[in-house]
TIRO-2110 file (N, C-alpha, C; in Angstrom, 1 decimal):
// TIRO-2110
-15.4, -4.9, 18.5, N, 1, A
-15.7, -3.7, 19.2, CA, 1, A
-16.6, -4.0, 20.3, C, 1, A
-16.4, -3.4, 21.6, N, 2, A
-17.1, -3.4, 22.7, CA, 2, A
-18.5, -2.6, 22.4, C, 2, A
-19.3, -3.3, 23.2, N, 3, A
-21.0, -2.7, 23.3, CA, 3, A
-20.8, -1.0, 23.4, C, 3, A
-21.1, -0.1, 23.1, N, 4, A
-20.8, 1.4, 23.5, CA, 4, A
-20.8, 1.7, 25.1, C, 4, A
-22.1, 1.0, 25.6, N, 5, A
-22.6, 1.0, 27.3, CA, 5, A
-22.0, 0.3, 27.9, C, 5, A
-20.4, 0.2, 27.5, N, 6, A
-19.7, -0.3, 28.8, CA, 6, A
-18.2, 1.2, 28.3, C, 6, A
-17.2, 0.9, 29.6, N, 7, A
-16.2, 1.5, 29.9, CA, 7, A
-15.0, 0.7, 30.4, C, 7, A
-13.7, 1.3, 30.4, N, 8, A
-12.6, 0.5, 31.0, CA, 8, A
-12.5, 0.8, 32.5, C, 8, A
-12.4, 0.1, 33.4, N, 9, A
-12.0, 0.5, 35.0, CA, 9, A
-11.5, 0.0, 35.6, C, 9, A
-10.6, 0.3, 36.3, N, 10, A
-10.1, -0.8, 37.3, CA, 10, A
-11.1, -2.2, 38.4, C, 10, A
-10.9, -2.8, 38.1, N, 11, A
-11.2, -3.7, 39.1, CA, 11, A
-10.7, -4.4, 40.4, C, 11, A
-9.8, -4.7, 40.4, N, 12, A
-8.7, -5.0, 41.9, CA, 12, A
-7.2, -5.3, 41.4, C, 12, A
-6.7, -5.2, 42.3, N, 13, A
-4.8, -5.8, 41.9, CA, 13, A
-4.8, -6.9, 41.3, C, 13, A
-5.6, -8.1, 41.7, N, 14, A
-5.2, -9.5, 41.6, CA, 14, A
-5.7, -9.5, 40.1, C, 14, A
-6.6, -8.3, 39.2, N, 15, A
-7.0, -8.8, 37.8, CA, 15, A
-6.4, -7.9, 37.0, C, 15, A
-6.4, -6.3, 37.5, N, 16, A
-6.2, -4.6, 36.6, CA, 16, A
-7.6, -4.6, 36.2, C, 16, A
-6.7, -3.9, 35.1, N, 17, A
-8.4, -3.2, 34.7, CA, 17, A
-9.2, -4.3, 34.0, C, 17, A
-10.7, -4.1, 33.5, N, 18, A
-11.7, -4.9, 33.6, CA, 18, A
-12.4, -4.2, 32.8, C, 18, A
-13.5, -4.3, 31.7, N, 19, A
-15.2, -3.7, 31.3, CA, 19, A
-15.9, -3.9, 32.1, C, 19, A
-16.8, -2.7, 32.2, N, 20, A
-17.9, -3.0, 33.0, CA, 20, A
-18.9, -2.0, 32.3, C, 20, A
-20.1, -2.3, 32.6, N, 21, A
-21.4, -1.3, 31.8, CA, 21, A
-21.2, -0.5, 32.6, C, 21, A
-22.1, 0.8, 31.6, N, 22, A
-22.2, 2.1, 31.5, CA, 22, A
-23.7, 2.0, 32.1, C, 22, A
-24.6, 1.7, 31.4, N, 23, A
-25.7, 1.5, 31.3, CA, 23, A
-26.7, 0.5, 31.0, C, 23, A
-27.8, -0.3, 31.7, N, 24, A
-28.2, -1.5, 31.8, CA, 24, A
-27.8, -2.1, 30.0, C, 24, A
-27.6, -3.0, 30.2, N, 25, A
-27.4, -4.3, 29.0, CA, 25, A
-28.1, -5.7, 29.3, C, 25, A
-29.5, -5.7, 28.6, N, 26, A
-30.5, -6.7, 28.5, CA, 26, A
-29.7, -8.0, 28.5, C, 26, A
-29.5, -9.1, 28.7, N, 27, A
-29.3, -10.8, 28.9, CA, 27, A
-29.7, -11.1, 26.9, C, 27, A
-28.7, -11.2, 26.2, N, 28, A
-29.1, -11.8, 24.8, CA, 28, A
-28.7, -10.5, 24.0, C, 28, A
-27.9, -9.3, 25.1, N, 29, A
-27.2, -8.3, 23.5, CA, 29, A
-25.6, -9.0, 23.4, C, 29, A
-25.2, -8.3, 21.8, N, 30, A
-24.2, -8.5, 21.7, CA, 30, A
-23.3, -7.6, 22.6, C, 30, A
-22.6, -8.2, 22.9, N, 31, A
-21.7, -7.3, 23.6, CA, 31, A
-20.6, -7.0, 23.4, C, 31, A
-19.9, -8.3, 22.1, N, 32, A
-19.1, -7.8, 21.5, CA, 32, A
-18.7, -8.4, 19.7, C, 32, A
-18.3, -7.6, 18.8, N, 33, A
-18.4, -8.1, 17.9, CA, 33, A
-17.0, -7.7, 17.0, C, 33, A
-16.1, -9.0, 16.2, N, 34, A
-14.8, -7.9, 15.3, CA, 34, A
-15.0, -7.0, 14.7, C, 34, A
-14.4, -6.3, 14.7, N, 35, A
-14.5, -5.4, 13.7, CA, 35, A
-13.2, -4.9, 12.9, C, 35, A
-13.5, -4.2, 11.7, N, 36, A
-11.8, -4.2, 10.5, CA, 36, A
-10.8, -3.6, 11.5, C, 36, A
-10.9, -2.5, 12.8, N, 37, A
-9.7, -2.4, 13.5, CA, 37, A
-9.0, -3.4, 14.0, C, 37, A
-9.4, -4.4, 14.4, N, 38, A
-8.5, -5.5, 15.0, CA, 38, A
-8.0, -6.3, 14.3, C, 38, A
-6.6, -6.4, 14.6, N, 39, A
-5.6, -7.3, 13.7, CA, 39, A
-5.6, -8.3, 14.0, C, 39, A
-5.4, -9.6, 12.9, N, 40, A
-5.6, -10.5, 12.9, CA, 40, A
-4.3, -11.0, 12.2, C, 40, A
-3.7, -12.4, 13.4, N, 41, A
-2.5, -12.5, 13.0, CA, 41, A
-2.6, -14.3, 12.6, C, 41, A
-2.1, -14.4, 11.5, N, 42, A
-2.2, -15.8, 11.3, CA, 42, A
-0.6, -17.0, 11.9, C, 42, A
-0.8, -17.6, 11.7, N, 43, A
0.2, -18.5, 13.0, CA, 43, A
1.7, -18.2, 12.5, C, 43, A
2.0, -18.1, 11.4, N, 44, A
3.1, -17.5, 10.5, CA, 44, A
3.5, -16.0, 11.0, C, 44, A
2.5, -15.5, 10.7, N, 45, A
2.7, -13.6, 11.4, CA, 45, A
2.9, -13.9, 13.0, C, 45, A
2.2, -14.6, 13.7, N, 46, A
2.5, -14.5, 15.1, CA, 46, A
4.2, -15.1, 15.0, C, 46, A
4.4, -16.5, 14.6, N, 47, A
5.4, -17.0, 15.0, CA, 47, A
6.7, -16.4, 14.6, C, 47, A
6.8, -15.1, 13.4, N, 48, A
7.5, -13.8, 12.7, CA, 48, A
8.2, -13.2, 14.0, C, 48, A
6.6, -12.7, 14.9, N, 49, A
7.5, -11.5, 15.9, CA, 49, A
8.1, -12.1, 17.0, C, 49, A
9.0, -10.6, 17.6, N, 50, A
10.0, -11.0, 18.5, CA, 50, A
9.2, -11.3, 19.4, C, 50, A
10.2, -12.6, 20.2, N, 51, A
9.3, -12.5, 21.9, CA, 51, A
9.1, -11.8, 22.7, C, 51, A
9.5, -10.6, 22.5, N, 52, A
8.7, -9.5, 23.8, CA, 52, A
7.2, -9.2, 22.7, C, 52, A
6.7, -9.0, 21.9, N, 53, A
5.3, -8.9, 20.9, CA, 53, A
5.1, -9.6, 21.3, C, 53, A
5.3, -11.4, 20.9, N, 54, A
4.6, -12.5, 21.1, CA, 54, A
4.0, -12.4, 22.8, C, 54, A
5.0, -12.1, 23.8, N, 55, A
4.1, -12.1, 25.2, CA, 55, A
2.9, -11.3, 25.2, C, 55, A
2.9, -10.1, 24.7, N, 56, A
2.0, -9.1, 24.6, CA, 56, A
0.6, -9.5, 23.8, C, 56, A
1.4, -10.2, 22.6, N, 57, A
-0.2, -10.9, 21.8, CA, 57, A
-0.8, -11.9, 22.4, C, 57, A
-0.1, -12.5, 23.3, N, 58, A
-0.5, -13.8, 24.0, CA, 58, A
-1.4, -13.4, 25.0, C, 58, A
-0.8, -12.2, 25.5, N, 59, A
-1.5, -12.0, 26.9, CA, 59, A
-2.8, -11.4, 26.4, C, 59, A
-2.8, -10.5, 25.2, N, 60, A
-4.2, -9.8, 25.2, CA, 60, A
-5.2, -10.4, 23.7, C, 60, A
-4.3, -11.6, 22.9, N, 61, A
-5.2, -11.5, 21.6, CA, 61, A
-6.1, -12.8, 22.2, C, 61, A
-7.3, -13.2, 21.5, N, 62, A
-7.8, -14.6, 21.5, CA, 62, A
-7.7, -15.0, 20.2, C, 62, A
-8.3, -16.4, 19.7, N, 63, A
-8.0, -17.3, 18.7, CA, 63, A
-9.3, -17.4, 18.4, C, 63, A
-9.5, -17.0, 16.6, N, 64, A
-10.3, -17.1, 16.2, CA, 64, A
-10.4, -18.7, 15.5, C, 64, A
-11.9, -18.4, 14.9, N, 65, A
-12.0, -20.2, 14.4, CA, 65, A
-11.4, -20.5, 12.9, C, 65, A
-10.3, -19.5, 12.3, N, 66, A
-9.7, -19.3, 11.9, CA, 66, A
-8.2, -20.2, 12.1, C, 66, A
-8.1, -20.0, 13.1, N, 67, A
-6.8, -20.0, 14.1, CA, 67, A
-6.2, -19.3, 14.2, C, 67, A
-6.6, -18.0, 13.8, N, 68, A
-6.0, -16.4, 13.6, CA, 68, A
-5.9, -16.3, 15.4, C, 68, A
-4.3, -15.4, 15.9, N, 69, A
-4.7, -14.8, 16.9, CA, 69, A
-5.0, -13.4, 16.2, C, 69, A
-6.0, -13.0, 17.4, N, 70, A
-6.6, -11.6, 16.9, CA, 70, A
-6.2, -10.5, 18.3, C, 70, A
-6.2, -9.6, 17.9, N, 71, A
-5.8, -8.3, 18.5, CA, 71, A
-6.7, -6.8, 18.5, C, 71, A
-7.9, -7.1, 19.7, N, 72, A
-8.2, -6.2, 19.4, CA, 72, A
-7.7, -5.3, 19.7, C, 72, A
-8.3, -4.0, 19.0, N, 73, A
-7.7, -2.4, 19.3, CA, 73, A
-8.6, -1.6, 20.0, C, 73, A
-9.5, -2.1, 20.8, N, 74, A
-10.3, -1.2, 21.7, CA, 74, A
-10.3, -1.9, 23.4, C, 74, A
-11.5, -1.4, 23.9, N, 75, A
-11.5, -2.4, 25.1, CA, 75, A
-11.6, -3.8, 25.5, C, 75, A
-11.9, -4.0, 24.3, N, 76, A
-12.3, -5.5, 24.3, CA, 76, A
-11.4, -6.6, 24.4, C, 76, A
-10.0, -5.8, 24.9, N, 77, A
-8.8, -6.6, 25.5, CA, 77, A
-8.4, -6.5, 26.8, C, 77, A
-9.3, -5.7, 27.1, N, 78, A
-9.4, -6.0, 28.7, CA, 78, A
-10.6, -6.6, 29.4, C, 78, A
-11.4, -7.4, 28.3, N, 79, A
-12.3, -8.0, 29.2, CA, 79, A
-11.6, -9.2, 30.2, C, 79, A
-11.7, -9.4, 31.4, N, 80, A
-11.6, -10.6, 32.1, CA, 80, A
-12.3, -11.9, 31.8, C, 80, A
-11.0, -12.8, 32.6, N, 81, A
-11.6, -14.2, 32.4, CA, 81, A
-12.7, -14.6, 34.3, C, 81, A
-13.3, -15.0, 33.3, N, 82, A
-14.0, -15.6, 35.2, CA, 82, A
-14.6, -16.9, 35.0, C, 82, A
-14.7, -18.0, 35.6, N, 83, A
-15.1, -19.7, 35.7, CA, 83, A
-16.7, -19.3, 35.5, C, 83, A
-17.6, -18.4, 35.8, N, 84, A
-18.4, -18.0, 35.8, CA, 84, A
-19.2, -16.4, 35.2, C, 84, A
-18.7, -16.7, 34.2, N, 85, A
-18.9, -15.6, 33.2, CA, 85, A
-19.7, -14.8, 32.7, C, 85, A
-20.0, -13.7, 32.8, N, 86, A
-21.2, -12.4, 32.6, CA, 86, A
-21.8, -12.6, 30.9, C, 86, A
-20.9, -13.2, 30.6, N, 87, A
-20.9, -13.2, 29.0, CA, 87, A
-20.6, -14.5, 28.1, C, 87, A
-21.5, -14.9, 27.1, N, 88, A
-21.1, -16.1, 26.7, CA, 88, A
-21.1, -16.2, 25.0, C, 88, A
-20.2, -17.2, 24.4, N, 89, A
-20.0, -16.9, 23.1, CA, 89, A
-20.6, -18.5, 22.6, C, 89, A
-21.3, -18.5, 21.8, N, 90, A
-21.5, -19.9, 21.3, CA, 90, A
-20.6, -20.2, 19.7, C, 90, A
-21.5, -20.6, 18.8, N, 91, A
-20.4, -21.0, 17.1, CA, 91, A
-20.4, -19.8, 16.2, C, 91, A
-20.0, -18.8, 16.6, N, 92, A
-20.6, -17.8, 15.9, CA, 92, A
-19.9, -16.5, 16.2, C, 92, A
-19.0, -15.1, 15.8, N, 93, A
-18.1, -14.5, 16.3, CA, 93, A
-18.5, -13.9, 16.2, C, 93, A
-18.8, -13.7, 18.0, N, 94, A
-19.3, -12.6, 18.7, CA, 94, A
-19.7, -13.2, 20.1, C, 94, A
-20.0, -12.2, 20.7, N, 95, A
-20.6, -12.5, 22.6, CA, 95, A
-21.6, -12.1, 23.1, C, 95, A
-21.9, -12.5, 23.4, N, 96, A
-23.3, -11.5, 24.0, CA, 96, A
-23.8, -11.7, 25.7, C, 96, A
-24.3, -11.1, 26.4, N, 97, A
-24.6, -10.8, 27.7, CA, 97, A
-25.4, -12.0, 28.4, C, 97, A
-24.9, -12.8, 29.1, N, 98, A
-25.9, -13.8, 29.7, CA, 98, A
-26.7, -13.8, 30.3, C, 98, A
-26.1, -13.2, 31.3, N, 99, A
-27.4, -11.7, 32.1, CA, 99, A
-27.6, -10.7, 31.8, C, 99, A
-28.4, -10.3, 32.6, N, 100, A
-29.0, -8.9, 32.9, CA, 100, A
-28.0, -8.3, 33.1, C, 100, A
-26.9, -7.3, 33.1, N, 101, A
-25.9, -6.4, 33.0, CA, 101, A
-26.5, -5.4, 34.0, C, 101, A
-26.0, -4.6, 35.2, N, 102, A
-26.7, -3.3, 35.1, CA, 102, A
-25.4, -2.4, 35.4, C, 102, A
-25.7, -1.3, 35.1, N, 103, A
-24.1, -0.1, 35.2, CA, 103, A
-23.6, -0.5, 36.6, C, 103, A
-22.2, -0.6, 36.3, N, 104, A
-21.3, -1.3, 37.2, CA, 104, A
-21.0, -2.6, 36.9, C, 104, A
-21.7, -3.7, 36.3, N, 105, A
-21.3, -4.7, 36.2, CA, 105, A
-20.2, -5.3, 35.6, C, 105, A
-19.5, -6.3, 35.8, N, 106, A
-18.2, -6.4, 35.1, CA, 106, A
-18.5, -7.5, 34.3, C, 106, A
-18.4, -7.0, 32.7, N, 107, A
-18.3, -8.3, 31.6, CA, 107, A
-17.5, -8.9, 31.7, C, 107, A
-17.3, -10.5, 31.6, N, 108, A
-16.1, -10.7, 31.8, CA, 108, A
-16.6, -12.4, 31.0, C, 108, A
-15.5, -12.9, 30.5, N, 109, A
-15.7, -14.3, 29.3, CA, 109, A
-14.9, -15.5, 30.1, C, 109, A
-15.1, -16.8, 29.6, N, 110, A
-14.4, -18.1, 30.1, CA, 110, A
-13.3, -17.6, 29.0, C, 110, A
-12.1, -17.7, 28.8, N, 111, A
-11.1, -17.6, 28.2, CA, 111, A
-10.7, -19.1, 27.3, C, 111, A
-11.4, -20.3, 28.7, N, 112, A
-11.3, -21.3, 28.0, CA, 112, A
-11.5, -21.8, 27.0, C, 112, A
-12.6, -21.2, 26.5, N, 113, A
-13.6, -21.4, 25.5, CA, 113, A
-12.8, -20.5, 24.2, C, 113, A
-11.3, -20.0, 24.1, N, 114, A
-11.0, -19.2, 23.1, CA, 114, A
-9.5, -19.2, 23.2, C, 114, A
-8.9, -19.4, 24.1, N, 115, A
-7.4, -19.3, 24.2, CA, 115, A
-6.6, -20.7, 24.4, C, 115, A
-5.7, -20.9, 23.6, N, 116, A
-5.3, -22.5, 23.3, CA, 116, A
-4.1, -22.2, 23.9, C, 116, A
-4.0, -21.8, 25.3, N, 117, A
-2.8, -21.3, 26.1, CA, 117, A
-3.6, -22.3, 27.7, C, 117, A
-3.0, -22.2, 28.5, N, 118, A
-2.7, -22.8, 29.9, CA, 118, A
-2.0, -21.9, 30.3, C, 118, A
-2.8, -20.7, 31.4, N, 119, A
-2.7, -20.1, 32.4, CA, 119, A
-3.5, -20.3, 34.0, C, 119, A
-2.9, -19.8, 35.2, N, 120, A
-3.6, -19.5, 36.3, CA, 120, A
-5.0, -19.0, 36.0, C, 120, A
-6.2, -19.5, 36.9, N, 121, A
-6.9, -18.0, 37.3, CA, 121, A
-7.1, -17.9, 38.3, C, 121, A
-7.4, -16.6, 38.2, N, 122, A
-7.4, -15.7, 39.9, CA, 122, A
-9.1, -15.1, 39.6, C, 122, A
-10.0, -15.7, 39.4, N, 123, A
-11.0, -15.6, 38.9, CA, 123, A
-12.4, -15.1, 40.9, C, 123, A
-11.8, -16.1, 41.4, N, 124, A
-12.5, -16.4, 42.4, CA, 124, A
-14.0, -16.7, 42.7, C, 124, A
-15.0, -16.8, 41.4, N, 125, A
-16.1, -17.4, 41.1, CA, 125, A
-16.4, -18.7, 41.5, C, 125, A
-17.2, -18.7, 42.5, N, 126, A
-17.5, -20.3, 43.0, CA, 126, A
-17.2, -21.1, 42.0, C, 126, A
-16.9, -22.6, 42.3, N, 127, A
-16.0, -23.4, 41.3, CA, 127, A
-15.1, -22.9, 40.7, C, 127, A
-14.3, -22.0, 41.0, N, 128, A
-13.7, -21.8, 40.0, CA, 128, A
-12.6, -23.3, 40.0, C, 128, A
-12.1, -23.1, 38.3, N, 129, A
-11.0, -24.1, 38.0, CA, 129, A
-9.7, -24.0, 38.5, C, 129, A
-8.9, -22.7, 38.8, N, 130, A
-8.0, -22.8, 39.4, CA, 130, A
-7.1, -22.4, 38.4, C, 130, A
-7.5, -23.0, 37.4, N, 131, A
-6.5, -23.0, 35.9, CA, 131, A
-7.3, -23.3, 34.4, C, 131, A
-6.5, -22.8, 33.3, N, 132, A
-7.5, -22.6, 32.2, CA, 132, A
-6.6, -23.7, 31.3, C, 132, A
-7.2, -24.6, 30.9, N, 133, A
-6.6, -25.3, 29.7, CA, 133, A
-7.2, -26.6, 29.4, C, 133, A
-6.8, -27.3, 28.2, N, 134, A
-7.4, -27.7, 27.4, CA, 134, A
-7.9, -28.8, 28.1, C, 134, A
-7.5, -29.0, 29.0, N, 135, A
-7.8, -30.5, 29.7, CA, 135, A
-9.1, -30.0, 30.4, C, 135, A
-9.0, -29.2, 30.9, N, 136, A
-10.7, -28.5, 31.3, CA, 136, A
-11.0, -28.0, 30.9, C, 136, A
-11.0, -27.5, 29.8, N, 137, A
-12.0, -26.5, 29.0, CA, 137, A
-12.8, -27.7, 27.9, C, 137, A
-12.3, -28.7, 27.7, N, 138, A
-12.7, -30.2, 27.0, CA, 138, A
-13.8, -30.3, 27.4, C, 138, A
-14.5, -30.6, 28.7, N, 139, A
-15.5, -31.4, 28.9, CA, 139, A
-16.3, -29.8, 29.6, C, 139, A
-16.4, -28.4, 29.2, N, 140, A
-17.5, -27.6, 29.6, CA, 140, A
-17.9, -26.9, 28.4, C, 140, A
-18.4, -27.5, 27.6, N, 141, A
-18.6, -27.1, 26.2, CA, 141, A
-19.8, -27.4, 26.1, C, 141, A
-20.7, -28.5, 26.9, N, 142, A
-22.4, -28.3, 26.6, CA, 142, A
-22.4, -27.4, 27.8, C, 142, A
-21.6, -27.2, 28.6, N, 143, A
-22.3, -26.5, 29.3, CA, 143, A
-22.4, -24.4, 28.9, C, 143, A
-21.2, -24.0, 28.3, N, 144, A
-21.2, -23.6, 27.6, CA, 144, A
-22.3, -23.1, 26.4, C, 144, A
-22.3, -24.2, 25.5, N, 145, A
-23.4, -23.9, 24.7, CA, 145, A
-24.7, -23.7, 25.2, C, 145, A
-24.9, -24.7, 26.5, N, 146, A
-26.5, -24.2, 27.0, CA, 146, A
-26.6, -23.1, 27.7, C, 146, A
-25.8, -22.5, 28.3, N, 147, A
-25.8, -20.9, 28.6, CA, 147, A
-26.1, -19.7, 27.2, C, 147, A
-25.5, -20.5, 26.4, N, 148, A
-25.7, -19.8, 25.0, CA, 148, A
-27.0, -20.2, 24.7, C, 148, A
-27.6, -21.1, 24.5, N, 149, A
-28.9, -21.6, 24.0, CA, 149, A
-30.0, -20.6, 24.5, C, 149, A
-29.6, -20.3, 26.1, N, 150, A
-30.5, -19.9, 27.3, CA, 150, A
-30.9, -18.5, 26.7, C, 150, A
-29.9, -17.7, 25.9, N, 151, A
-30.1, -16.5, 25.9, CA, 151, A
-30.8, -15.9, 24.6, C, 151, A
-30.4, -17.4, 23.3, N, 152, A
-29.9, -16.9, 22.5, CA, 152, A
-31.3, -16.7, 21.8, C, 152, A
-32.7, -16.3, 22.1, N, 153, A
-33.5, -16.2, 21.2, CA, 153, A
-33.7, -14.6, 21.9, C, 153, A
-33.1, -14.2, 23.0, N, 154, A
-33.3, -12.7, 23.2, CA, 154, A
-32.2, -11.8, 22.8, C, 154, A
-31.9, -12.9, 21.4, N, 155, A
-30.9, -11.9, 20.4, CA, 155, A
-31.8, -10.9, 19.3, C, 155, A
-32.8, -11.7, 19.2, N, 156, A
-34.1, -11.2, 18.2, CA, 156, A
-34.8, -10.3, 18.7, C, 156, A
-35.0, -10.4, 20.3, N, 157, A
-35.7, -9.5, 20.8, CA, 157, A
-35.3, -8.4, 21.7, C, 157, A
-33.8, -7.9, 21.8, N, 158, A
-33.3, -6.2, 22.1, CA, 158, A
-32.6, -5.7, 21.4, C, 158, A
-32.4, -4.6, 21.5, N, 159, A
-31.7, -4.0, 20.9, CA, 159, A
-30.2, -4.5, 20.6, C, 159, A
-29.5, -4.3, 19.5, N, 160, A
-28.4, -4.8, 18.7, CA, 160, A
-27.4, -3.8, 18.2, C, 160, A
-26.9, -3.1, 18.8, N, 161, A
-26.2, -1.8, 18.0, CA, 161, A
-24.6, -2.1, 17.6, C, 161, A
-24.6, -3.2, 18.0, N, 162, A
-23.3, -4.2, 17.4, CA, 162, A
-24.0, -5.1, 15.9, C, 162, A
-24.8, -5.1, 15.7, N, 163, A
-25.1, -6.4, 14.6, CA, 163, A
-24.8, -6.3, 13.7, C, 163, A
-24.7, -4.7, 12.9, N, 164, A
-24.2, -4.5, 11.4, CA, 164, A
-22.5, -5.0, 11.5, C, 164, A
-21.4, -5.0, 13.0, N, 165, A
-20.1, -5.7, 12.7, CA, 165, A
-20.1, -6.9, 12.5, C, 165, A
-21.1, -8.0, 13.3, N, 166, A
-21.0, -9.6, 13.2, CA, 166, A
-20.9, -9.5, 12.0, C, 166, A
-20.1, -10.8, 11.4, N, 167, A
-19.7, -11.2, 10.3, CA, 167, A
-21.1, -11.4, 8.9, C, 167, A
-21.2, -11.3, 8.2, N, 168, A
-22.7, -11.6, 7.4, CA, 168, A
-23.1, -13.0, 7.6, C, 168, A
-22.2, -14.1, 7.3, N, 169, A
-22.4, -15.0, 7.5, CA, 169, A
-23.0, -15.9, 9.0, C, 169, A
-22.3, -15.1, 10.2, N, 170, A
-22.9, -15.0, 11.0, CA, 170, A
-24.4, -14.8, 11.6, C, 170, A
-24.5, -13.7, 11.0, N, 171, A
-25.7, -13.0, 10.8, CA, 171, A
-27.0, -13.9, 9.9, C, 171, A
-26.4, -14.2, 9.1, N, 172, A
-27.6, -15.6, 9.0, CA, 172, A
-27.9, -16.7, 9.0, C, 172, A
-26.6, -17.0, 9.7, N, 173, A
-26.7, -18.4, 11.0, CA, 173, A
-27.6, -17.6, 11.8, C, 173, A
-27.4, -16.9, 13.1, N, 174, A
-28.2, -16.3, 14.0, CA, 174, A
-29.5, -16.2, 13.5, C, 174, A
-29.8, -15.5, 12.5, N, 175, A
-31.0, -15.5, 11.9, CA, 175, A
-32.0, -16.7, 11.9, C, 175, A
-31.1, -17.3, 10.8, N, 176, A
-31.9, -18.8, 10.8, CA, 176, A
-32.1, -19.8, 11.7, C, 176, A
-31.1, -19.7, 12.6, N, 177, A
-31.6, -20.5, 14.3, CA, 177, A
-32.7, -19.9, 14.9, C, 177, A
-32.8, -18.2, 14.7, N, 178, A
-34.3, -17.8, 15.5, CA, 178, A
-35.3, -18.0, 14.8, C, 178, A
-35.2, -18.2, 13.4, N, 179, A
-36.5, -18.3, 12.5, CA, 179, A
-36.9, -19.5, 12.7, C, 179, A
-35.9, -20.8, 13.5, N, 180, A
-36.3, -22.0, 13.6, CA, 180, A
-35.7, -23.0, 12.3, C, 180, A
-35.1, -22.6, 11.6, N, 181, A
-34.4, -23.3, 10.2, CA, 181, A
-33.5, -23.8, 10.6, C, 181, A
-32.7, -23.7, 11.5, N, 182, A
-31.4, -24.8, 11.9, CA, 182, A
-31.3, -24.3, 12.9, C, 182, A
-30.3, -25.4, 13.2, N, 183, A
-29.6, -25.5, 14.7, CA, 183, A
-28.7, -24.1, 15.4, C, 183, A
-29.3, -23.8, 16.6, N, 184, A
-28.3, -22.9, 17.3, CA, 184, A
-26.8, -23.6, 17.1, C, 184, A
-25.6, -22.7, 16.6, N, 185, A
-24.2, -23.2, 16.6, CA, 185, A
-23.7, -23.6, 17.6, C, 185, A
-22.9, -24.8, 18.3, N, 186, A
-22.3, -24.7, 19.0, CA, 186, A
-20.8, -24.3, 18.6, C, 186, A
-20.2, -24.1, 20.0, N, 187, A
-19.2, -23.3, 20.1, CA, 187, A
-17.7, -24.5, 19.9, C, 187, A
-18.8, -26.3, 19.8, N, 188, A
-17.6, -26.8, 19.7, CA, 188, A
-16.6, -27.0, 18.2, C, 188, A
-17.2, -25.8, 17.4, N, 189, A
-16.3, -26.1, 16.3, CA, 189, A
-15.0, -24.9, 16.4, C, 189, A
-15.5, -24.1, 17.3, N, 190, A
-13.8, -23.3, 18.0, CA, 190, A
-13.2, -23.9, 18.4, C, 190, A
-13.4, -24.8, 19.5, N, 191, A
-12.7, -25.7, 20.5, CA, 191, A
-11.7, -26.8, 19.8, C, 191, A
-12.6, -27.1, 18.4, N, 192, A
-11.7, -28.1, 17.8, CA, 192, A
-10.9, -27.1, 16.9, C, 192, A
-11.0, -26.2, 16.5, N, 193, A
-9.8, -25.3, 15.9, CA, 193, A
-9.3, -25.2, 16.6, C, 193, A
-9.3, -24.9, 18.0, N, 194, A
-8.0, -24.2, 18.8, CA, 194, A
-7.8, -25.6, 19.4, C, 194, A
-7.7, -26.4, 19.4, N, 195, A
-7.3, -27.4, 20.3, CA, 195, A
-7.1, -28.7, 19.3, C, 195, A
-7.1, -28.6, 18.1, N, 196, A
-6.8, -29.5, 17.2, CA, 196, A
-7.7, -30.9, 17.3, C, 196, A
-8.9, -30.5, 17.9, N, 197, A
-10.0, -32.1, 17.8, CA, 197, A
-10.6, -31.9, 16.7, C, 197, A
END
């Protein structure tokens, strides 16, 4: 489920529509978390349906550390991919805001960091990659995690109106990294699910 303080909108031809806040979203909220509406397709159920479904799940589900593709059922299938991303996920399912958000802003995620596909992007974020796949998404995973790291103690400190969906488990991982009891998760144990390392 998407943060409530965002909305669907168009953003330009070259992307469609896009999230964007409603209303400011502090740097360290969730911004997004599963929840029981989204379906969750295991590699058997994906590989089941027809190929006109499978394009559709491809184009809108990501891959959980499961290896489930997942499908959400709200907006949170139209978030965009960008090389430079409003939003960052570390070992842990869910996302949360890197920056400061303010109404208008467009959330938008590295894809690479979640989709075990090879597509274009049309992203146009300084550096951008050009293209999303395993061969580059391999080697930006600390960088990744430290964008996560950067934020991730101002999980403790704003408001959370997503936290009761993070998974429980989750929830005291996150916990225990802010209390100082273990390690912030990195994000490289998705990477090696979806990418078979």
């Amino acid at each position: 489920m998407m943060h409530p303080d965002t909305r669907l909108q168009f953003i330009s031809p070259a992307v469609g529509h896009g999230v964007v806040a409603t209303k400011a979203i502090p740097a360290g909220t969730i911004v997004w978390a599963p929840d029981p509406l989204d379906r969750r397709l295991t590699a058997g159920e994906f590989a089941a349906l027809p190929d006109l479904m499978k394009a559709e799940v491809e184009h809108f589900a990501y891959a959980d550390q499961a290896g489930n593709r997942v499908l959400a059922w709200d907006r949170a299938r139209y978030v965009n991919h960008s090389c430079a991303p409003s939003c960052v996920s570390g070992g842990y399912d869910c996302n949360v805001a890197a920056v400061d958000l303010a109404p208008g802003d467009e959330l938008t995620d590295d894809y690479g960091s979640y989709l075990p596909v090879e597509m274009p992007c049309a992203c146009g974020a300084p550096g951008c990659r050009g293209i999303i796949s395993r061969a580059r998404s391999a080697g930006l995973v600390a960088g990744w995690d430290a964008r996560f790291i950067a934020v991730f103690p101002r999980i403790g400190q704003v408001p959370q109106p997503l936290w009761d969906l993070v998974a429980s488990g989750d929830r005291d991982g996150i916990a225990a990294a802010l209390a100082g009891r273990s390690a912030v998760a990195s994000i490289a144990g998705l990477i090696g699910t979806l990418y078979g390392d």
